[in-house]
DSSP file (Angstrom, degrees, kcal/mol; ACC not computed):
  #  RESIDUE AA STRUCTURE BP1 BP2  ACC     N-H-->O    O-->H-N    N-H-->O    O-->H-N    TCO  KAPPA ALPHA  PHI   PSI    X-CA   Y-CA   Z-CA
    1    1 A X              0   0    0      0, 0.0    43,-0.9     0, 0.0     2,-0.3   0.000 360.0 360.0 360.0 136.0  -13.3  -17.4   14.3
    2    2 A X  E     +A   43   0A   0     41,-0.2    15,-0.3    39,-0.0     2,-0.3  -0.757 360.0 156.5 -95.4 138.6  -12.4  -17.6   10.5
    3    3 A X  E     -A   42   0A   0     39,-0.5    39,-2.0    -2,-0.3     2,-0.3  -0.952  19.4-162.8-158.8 158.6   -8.7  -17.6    9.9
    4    4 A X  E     -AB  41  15A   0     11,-1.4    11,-4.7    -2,-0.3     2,-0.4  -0.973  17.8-122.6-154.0 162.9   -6.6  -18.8    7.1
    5    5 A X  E     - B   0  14A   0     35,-0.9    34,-0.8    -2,-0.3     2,-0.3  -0.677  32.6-176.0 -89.2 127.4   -2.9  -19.8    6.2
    6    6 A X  E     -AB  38  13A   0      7,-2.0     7,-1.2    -2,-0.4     2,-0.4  -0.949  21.0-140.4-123.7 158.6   -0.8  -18.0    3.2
    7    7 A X  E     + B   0  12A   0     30,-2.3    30,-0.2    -2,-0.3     5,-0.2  -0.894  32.3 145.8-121.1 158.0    2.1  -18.1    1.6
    8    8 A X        +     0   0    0      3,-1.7    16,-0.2    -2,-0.4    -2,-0.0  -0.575  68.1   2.4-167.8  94.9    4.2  -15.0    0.4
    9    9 A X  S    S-     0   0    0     -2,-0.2     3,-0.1     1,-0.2    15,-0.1   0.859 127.2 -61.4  94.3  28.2    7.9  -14.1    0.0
   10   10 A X  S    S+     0   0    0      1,-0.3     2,-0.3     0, 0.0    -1,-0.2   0.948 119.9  89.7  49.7  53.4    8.7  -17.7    1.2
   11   11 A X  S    S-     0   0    0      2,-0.0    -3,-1.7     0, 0.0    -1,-0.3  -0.888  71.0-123.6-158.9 177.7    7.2  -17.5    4.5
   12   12 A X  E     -B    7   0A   0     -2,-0.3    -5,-0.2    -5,-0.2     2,-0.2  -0.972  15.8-155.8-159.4 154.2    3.8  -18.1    5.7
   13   13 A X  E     -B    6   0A   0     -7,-1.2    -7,-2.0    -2,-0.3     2,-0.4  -0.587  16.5-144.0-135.2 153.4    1.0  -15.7    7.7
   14   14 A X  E     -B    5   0A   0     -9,-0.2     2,-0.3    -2,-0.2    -9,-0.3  -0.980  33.9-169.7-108.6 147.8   -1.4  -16.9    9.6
   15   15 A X  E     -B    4   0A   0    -11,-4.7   -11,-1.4    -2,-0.4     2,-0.3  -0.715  19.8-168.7-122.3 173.6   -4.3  -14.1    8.7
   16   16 A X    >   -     0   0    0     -2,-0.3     3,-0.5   -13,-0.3    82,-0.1  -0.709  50.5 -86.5-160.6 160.7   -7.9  -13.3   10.2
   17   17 A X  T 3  S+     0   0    0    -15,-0.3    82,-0.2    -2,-0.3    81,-0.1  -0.356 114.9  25.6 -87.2 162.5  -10.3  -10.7    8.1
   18   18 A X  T 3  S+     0   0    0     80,-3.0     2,-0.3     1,-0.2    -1,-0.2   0.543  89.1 121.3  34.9  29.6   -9.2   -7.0    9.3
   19   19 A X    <   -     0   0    0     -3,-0.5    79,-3.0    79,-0.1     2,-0.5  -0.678  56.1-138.6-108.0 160.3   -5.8   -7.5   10.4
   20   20 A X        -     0   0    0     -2,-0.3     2,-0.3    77,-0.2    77,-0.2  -0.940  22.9-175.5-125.3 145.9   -3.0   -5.6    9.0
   21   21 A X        -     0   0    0     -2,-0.5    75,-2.5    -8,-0.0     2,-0.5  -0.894  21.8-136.1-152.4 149.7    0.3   -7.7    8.3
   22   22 A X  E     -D   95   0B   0     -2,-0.3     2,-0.3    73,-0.2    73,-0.2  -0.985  33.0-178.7-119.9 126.1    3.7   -6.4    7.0
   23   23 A X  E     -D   94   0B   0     71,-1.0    71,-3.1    -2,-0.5   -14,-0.1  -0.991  40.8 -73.7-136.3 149.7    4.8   -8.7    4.5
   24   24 A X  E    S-D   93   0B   0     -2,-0.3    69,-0.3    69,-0.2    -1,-0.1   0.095  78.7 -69.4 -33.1 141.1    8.1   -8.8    2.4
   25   25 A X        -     0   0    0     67,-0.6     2,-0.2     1,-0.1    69,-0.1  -0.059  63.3-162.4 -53.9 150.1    7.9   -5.7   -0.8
   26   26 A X        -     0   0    0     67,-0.1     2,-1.0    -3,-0.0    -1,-0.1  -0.766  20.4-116.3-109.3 172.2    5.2   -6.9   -3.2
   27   27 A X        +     0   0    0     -2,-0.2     2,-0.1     2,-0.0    -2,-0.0  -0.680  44.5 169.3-135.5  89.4    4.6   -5.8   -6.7
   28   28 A X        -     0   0    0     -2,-1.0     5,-0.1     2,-0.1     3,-0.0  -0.312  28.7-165.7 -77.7 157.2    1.3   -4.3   -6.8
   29   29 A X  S    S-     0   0    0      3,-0.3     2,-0.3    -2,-0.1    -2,-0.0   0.051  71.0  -4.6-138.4  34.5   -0.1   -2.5   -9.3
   30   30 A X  S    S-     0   0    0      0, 0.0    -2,-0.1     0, 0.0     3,-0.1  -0.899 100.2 -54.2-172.8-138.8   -3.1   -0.8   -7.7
   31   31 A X  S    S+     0   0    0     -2,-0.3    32,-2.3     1,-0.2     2,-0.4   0.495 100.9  46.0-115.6  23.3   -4.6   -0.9   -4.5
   32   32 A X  B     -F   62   0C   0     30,-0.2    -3,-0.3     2,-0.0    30,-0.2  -0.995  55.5-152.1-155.9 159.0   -5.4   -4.3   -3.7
   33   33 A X        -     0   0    0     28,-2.7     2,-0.3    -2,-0.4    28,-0.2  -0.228   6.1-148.1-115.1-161.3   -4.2   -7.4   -3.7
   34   34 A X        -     0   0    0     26,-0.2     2,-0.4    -2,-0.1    26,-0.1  -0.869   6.7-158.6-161.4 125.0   -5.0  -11.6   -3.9
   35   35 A X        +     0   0    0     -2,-0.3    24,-1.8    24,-0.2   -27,-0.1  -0.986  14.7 175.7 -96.8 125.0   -3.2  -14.3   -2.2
   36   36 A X        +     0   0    0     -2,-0.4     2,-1.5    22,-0.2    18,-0.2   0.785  67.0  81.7-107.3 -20.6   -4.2  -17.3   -4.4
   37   37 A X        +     0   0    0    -30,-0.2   -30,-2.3    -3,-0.1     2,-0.4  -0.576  57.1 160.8 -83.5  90.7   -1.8  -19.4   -2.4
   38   38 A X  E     -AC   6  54A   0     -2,-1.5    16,-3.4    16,-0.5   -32,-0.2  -0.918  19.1-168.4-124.4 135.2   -4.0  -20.1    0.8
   39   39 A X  E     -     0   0A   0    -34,-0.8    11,-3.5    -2,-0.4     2,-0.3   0.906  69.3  -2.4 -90.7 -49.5   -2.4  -23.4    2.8
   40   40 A X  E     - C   0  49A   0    -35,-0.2   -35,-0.9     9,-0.2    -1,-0.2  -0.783  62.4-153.7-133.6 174.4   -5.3  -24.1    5.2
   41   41 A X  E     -AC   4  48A   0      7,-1.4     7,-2.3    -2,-0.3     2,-0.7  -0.663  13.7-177.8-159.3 109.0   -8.9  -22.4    6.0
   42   42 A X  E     +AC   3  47A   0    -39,-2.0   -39,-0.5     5,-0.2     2,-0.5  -0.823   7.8 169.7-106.5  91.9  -10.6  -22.7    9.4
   43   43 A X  E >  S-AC   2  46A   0      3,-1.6     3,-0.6    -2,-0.7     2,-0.3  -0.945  74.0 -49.5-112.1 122.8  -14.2  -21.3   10.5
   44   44 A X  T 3  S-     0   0    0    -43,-0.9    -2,-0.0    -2,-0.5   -41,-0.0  -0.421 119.1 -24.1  77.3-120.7  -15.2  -22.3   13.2
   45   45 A X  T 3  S+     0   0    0     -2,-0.3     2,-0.2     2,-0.0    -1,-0.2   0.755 111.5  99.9 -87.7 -28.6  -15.0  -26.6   13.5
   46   46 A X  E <   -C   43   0A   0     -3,-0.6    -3,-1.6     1,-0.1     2,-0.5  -0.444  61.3-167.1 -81.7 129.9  -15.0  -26.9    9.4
   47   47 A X  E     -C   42   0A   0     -5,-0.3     2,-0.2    -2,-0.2    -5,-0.2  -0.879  17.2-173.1-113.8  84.2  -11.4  -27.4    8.5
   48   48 A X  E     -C   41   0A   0     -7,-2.3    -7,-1.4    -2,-0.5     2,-0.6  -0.515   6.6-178.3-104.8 137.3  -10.0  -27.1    4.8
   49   49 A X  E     -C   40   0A   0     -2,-0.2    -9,-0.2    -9,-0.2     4,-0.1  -0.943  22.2-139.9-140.5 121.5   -6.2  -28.1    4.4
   50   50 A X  E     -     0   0A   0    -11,-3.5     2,-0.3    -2,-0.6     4,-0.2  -0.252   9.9-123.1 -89.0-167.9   -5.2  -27.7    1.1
   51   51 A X  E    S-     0   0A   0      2,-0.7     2,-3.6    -2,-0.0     4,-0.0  -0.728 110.1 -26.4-156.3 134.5   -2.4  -30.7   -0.8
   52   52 A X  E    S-     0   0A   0     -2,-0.3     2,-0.4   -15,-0.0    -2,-0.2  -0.072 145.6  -5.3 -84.0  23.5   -0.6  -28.1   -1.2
   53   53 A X  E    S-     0   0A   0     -2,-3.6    -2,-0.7    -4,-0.1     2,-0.6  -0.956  80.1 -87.2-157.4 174.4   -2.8  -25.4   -1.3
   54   54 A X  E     -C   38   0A   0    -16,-3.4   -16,-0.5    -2,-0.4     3,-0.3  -0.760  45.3-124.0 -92.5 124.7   -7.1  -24.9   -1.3
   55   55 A X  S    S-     0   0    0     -2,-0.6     2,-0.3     1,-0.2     3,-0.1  -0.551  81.8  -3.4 -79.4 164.0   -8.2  -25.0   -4.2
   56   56 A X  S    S+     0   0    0     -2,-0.2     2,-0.4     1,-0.2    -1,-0.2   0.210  97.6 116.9  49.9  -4.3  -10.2  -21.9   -5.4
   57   57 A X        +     0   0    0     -2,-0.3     2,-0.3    -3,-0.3   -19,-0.3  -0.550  42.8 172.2 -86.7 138.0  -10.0  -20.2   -1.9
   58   58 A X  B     -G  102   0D   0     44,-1.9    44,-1.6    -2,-0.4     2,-0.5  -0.993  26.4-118.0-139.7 158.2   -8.0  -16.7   -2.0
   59   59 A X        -     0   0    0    -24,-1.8   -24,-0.2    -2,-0.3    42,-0.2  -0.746  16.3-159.7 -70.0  63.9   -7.1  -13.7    0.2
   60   60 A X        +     0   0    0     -2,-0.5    39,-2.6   -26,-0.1    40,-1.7  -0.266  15.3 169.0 -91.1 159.7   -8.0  -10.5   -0.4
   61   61 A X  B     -H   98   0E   0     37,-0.2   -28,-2.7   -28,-0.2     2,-0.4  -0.919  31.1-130.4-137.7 166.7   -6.2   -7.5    1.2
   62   62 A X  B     -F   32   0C   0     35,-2.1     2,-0.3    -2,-0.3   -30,-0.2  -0.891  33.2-123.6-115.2 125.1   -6.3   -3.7    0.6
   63   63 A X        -     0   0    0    -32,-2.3    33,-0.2    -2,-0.4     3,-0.1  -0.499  31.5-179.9 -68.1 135.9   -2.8   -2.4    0.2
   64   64 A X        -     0   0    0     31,-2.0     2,-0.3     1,-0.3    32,-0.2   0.826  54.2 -36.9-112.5 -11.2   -2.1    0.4    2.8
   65   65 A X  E     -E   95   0B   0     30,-1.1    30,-2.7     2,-0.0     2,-0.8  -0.925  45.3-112.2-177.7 163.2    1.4    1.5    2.2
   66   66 A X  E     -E   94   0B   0     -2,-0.3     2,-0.2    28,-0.2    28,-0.2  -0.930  48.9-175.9-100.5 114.9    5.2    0.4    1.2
   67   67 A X  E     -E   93   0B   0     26,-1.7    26,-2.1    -2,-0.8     2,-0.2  -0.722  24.7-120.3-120.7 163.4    7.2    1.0    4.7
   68   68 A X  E     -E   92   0B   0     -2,-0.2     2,-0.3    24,-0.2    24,-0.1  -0.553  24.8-148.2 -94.3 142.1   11.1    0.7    5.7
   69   69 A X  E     -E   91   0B   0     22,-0.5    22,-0.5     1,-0.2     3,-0.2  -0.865  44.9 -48.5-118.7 179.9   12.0   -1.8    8.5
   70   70 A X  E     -     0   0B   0     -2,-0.3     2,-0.6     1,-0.2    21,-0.4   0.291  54.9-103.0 -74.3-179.2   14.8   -1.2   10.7
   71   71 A X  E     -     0   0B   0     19,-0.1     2,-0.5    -3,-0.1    -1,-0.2  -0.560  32.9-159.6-103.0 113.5   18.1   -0.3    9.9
   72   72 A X  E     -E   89   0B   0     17,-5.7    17,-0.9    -2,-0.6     2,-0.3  -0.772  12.2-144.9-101.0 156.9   20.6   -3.5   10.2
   73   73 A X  E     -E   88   0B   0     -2,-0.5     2,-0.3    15,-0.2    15,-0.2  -0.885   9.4-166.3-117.4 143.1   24.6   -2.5   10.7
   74   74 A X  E     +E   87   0B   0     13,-1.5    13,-1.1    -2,-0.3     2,-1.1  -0.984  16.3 169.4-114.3  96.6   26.8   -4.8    9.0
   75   75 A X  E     -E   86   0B   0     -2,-0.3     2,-0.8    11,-0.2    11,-0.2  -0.809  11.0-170.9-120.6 123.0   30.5   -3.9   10.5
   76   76 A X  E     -E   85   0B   0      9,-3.0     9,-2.2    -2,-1.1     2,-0.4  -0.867   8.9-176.4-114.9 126.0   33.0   -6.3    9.6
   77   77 A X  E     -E   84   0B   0     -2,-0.8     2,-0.4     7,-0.2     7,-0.2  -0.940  18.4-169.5-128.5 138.2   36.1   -5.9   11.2
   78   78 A X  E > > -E   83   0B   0      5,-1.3     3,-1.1    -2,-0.4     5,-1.0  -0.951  30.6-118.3-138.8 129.4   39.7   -7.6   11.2
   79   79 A X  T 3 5S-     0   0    0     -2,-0.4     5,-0.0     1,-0.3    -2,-0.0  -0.272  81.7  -1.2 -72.0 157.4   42.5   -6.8   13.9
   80   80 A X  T 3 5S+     0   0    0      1,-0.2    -1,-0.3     2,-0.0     0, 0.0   0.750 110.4  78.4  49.7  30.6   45.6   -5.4   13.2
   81   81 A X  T < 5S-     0   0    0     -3,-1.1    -1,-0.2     2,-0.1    -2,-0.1   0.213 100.8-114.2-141.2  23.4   45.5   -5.0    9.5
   82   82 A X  T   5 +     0   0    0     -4,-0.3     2,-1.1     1,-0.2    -3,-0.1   0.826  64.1 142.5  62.6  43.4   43.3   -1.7    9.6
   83   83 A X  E   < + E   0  78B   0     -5,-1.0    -5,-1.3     2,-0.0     2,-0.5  -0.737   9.0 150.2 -97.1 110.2   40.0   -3.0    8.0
   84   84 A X  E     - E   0  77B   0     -2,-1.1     2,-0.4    -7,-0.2    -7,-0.2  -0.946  17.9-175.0-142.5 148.1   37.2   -2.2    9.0
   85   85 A X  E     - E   0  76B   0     -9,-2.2    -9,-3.0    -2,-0.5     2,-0.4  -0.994  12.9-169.7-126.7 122.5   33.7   -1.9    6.3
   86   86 A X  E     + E   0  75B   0     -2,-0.4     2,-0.4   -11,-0.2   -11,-0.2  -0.995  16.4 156.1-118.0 129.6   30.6   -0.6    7.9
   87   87 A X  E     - E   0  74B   0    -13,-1.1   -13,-1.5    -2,-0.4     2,-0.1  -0.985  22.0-152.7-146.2 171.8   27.6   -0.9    6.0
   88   88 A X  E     - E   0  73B   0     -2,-0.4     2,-0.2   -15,-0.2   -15,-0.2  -0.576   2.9-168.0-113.5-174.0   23.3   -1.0    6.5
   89   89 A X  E     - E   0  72B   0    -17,-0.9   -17,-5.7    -2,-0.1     2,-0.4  -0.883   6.0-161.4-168.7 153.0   20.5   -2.2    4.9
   90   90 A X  E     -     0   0B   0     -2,-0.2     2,-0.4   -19,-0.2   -20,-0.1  -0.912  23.2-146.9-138.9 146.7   16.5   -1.5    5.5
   91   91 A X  E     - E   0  69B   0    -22,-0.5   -22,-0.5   -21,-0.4   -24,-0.0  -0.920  13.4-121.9-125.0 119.0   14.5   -4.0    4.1
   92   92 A X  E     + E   0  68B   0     -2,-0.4   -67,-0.6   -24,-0.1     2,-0.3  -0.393  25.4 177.4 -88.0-171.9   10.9   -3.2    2.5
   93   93 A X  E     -DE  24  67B   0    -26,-2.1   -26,-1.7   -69,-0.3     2,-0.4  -0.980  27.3-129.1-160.7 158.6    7.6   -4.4    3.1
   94   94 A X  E     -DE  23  66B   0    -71,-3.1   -71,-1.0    -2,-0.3     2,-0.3  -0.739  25.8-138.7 -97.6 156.2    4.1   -3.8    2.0
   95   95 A X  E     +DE  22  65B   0    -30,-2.7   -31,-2.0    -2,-0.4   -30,-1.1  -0.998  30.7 179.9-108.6 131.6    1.4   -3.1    4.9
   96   96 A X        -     0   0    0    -75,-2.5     2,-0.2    -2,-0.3   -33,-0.1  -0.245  28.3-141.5-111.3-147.4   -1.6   -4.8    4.1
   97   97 A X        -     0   0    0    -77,-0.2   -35,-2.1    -2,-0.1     2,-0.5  -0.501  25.8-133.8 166.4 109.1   -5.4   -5.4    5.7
   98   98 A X  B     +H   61   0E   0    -79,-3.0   -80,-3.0    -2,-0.2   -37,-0.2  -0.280  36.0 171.9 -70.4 122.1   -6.4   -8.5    5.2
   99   99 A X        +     0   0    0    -39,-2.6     2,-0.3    -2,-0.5   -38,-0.2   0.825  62.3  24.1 -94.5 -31.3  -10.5   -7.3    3.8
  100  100 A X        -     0   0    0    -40,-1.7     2,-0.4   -84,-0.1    -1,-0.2  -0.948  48.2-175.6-140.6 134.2  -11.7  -11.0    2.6
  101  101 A X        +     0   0    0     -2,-0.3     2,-0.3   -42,-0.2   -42,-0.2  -0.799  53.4  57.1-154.0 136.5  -11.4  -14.6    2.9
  102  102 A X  B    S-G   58   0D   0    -44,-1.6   -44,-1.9    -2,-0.4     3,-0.1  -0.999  96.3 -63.6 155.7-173.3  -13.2  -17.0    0.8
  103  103 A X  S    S+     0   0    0     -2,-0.3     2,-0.3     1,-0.2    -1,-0.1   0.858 119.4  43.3 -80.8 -33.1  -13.7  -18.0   -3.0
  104  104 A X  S    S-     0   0    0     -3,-0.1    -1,-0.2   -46,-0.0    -3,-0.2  -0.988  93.8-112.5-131.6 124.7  -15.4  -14.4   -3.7
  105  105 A X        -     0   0    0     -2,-0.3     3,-0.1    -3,-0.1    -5,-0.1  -0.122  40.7-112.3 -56.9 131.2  -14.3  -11.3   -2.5
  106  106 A X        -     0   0    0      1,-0.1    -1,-0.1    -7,-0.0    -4,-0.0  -0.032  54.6 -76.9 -55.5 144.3  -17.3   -9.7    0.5
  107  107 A X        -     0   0    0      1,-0.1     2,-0.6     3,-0.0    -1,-0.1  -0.416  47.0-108.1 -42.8 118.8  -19.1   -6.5   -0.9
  108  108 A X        -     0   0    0      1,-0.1     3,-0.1    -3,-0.1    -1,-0.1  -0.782  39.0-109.1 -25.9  62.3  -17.3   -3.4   -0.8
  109  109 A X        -     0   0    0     -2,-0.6     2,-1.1     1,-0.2    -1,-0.1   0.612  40.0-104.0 -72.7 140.3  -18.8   -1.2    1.8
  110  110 A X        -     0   0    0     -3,-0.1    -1,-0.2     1,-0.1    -3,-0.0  -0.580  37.7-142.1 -51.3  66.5  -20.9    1.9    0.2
  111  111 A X        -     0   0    0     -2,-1.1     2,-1.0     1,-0.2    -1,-0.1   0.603  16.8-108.4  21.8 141.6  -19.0    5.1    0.3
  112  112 A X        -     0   0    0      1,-0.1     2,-0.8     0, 0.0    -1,-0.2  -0.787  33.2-138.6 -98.3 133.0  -20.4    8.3    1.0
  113  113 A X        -     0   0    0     -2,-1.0     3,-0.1     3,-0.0    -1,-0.1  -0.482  14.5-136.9 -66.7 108.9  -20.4   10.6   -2.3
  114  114 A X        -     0   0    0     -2,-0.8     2,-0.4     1,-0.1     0, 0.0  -0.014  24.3-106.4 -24.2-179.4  -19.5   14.2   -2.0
  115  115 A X        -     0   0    0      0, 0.0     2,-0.3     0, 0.0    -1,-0.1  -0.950  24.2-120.7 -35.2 118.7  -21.3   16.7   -3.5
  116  116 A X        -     0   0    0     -2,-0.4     2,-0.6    -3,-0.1    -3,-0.0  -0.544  22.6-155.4 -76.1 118.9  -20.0   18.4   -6.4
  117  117 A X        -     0   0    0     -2,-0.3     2,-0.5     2,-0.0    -1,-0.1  -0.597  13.6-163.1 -89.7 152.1  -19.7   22.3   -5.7
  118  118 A X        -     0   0    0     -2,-0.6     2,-0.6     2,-0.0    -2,-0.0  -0.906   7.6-142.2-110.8 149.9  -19.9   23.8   -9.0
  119  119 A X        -     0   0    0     -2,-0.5     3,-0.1     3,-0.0    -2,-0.0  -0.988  14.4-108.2-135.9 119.0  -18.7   27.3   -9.1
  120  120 A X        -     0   0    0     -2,-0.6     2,-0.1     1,-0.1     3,-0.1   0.010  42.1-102.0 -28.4 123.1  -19.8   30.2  -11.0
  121  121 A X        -     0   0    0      1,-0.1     2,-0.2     3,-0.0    -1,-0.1  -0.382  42.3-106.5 -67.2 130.5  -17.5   31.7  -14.1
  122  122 A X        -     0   0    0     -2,-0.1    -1,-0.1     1,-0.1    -3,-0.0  -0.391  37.3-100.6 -47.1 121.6  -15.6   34.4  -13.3
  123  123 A X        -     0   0    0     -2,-0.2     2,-0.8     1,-0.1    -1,-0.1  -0.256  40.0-103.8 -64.9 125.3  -16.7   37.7  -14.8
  124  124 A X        -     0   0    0     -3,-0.1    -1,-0.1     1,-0.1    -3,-0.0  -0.508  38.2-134.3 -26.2  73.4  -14.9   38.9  -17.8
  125  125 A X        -     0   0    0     -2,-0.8     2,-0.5     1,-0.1    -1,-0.1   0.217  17.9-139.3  -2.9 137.6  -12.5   41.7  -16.6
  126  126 A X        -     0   0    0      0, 0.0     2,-0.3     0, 0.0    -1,-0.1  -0.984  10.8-123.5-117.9 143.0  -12.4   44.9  -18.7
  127  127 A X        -     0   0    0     -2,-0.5     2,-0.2     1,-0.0     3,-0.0  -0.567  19.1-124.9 -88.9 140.9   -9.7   46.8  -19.5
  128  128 A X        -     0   0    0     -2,-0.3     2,-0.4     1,-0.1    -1,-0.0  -0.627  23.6-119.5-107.0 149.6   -9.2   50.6  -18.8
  129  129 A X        -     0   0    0     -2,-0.2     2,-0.3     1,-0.0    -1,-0.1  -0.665  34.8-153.0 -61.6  96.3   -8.4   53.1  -21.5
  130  130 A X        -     0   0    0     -2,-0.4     3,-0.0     1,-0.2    -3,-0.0  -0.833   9.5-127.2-105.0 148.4   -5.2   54.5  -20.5
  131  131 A X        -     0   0    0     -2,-0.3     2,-0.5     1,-0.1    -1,-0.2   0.409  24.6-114.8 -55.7 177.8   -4.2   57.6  -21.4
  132  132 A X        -     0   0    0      1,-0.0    -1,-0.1     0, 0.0     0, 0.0  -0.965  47.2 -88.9-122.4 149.1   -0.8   58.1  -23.2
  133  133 A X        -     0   0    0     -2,-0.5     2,-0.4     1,-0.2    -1,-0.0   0.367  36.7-108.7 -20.1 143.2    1.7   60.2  -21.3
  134  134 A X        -     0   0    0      1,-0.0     2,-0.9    -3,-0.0    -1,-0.2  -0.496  33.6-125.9 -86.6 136.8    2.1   63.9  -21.4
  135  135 A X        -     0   0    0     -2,-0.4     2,-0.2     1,-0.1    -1,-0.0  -0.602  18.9-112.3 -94.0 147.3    5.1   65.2  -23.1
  136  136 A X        -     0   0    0     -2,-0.9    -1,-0.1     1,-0.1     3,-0.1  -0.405  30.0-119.5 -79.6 127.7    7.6   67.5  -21.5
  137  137 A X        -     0   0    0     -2,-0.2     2,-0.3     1,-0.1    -1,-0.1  -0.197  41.4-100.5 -75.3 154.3    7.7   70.8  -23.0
  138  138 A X              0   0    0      1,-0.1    -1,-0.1    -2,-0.0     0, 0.0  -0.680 360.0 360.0 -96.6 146.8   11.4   71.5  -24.5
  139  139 A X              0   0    0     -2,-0.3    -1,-0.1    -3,-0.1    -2,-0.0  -0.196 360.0 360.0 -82.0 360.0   13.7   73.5  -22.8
């Protein structure tokens, strides 16, 4: 089993290829990401431990969404002098899914293409000759 070590947000994951991991908001600009900061890398018996990190090994994951985590209550309360401050906080996170691990990111799986339907132009409308109103005979 291939598995590897990152660091991120001050913390550290341990990650496996297809696993999806919630990690502290990131600032992505597309849909995928690189951890270049990989601490250790194990397949199988062969064992890479980076000083402090591996060199040239990275992580890739495919971002799948920015999610909320739960709601923490902050209530600070003080007797008998009528304070009391309630407030939250939700903390974000990216979701990821770890796709790669190694020096070069694995082949992209093929996709299937659509078809394009192409659709016939609409026929030119014509416009009917309308008559002009009759006028009302005077009185």
């Amino acid at each position: 089993m291939k598995y590897a070590v990152i660091k991120t947000g001050g913390k550290q994951y341990k990650v496996t290829e297809g696993q999806v991991i919630e990690v502290e908001l990131l600032d992505t600009d597309g849909k995928t990401f690189v951890f270049e900061e990989v601490l250790l890398v194990v397949d199988g018996d062969k064992i890479e431990l980076g000083m402090p990190t591996v060199p040239g090994m990275k992580v890739y994951a495919d971002v799948i969404e920015v999610i909320k985590g739960d709601k923490i209550e902050v209530f600070k309360y003080k007797s008998k002098s009528r304070y009391r401050k309630h407030t939250g906080h939700r903390q974000k996170y990216t979701q990821l899914k770890v796709t790669g691990i190694g020096t070069q990111k694995s082949a992209p799986k093929a996709k299937a293409v659509e078809p394009e339907v192409v659709k016939a132009p609409k026929a030119a409308k014509v416009a009917a000759v309308k008559k002009p109103a009759a006028k009302k005979a005077a009185k």
